[in-house]
C-alpha positions as CSV (number, residue, x, y, z in Angstrom):
1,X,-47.8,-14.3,-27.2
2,X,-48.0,-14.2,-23.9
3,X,-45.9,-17.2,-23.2
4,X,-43.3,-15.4,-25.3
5,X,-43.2,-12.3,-22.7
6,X,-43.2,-14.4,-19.6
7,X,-40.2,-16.2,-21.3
8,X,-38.1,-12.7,-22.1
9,X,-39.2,-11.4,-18.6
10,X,-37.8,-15.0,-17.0
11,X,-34.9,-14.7,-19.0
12,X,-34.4,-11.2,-17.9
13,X,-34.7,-11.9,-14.1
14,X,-31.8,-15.0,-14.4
15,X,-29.6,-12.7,-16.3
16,X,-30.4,-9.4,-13.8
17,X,-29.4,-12.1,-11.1
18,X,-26.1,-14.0,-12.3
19,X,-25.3,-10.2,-12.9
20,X,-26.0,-9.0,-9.4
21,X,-24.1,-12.1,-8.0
22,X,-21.2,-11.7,-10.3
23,X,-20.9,-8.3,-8.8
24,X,-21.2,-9.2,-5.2
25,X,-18.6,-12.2,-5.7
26,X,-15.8,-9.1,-7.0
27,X,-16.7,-7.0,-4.2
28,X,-16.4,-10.1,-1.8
29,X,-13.0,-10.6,-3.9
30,X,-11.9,-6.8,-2.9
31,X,-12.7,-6.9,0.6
32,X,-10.6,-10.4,0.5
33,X,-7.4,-8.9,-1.2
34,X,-7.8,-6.0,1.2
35,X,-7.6,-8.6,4.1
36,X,-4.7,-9.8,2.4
37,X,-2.4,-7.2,2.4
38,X,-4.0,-6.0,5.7
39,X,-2.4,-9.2,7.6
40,X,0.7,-8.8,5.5
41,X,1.3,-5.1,7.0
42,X,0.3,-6.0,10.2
43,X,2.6,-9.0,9.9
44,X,5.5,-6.4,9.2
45,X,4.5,-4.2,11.7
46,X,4.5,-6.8,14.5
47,X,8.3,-7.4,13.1
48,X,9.4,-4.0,13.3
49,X,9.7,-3.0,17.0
50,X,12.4,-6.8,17.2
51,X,14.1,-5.1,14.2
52,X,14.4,-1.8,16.0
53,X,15.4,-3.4,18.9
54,X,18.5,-5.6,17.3
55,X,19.8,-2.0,15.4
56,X,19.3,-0.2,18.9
57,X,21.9,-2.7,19.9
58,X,25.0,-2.1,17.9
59,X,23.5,1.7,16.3
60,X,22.1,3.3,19.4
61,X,23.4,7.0,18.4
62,X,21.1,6.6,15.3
63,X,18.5,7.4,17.4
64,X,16.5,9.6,14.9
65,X,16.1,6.9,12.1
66,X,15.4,4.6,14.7
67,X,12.7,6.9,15.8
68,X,11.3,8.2,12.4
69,X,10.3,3.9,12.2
70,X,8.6,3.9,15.4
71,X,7.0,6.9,15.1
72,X,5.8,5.8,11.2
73,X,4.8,2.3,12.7
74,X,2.7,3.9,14.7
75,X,1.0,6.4,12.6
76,X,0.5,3.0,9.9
77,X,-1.3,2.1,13.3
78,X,-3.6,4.7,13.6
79,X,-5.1,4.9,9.9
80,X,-8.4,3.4,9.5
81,X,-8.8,0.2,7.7
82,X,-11.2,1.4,5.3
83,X,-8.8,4.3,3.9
84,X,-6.7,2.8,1.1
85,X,-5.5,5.9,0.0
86,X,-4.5,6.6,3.6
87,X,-3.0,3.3,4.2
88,X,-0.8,3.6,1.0
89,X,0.9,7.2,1.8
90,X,1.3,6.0,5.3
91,X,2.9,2.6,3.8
92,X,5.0,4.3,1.6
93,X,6.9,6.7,4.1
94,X,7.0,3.7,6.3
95,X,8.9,1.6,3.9
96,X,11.2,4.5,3.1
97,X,12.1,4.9,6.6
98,X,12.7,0.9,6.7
99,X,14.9,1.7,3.7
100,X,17.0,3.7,5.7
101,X,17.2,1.5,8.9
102,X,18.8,-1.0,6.3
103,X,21.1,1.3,5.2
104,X,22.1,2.5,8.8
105,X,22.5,-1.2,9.4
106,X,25.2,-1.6,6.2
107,X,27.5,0.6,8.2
108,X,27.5,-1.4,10.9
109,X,29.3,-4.7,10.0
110,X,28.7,-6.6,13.5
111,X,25.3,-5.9,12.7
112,X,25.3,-7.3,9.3
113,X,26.9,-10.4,11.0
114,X,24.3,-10.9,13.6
115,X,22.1,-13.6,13.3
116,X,19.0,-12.0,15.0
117,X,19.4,-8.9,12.3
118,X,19.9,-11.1,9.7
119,X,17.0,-13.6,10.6
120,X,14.9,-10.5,10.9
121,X,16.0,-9.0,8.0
122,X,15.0,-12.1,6.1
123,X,11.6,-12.1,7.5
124,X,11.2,-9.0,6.8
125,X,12.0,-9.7,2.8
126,X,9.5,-12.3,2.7
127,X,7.0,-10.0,4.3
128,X,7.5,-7.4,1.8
129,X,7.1,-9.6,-0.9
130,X,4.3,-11.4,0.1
131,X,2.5,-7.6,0.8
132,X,3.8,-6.9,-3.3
133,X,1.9,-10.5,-4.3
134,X,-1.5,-9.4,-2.2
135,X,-1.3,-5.7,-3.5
136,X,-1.5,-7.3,-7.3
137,X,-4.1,-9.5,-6.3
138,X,-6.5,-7.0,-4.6
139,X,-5.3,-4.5,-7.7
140,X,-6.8,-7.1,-9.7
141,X,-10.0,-7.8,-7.7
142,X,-10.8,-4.4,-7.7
143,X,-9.8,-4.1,-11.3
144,X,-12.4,-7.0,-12.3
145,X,-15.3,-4.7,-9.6
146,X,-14.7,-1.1,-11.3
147,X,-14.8,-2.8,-14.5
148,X,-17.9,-4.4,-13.8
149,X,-19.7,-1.2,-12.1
150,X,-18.7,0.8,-15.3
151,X,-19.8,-1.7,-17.9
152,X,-22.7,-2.4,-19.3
153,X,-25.2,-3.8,-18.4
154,X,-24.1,-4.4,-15.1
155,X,-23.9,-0.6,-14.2
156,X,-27.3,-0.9,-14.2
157,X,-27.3,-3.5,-11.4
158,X,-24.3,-2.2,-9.4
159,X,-26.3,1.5,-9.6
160,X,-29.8,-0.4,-8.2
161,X,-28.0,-1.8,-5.4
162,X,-25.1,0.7,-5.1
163,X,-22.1,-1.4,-5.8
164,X,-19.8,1.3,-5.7
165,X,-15.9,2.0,-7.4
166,X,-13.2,0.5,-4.9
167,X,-9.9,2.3,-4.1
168,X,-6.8,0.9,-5.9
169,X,-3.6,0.4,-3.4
170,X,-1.0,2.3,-5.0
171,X,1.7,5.0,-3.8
172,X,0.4,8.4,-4.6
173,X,4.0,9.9,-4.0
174,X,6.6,10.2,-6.1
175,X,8.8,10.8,-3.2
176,X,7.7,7.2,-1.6
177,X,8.7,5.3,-4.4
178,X,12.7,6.6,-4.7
179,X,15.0,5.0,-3.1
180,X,15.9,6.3,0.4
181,X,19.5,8.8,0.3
182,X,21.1,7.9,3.4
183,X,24.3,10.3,4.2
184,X,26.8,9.3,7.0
């Protein structure tokens, strides 16, 4: 008989432990999709003040779009890495305000025509659609974590060692998502 419990409590110890490991590979997987879109923003951020600069060229009276992207560059700059929520909103208003810039720049048809705008403009594309491929794949990580935390039995685990909910990376505001009205 005794055999038999030292069995079950074996058993139970392997299967408390491929739990607890399951759950620290998805939260490994969250902080690595974070990273993810983390160098992607950064990546358009370092591409923005070039862009700015090439519109400045041929749009310089459009000084307040130009500024609203500096200024929303910046404040992207200044949210902590930790705060997804925080990142997202900031994200959000700053791709509304690139919206715009692109919109200032279809008035301008030597613009459209340069090569550096165009070159950036493509870069910039890529960018954005490489930040939309690592937003699904941390979604997803933190999908596979919060599902695990919740579940049984490994909410038992993730409570023990406080494995904790992760923040999805969405936009919050309507208003980010519509597509920027540009009047001239």
């Amino acid at each position: 008989m005794s055999w038999i419990i030292l069995a079950l409590l074996i058993a139970l110890s392997v299967f408390a432990i491929f739990l607890y490991n399951s759950l620290v590979k998805k939260r490994q997987m969250v902080e690595e999709g974070w990273s993810g879109i983390d160098v992607q923003l950064k990546r358009r951020a370092n591409l923005i003040p070039n862009l700015v600069e090439t519109v400045k060229g041929y749009a310089g009276h459009e000084q307040e779009t130009l500024d609203a992207v500096t200024k929303l560059r910046a404040s992207v700059g200044s949210v902590p890495s930790g705060d997804v929520a925080g990142r997202a909103k900031a994200e959000g208003a700053l791709g509304q305000a690139l919206g715009r810039l692109f919109a200032v720049a279809e008035a301008y048809p030597d613009l459209k025509a340069s090569e550096n705008f165009s070159d950036l403009h493509n870069s910039l594309d890529e960018i954005e659609n490489a930040i939309q491929m690592a937003r699904r794949y941390y979604n997803g990580a933190v999908r596979g974590l919060n599902v695990a935390v919740e579940s049984f039995p490994s909410n038992l685990i993730a409570n023990q060692f406080k494995f904790e909910k992760a923040e999805y990376f969405e936009i919050e505001d309507e208003a980010d998502r519509a597509v920027p009205k540009v009047e001239f």
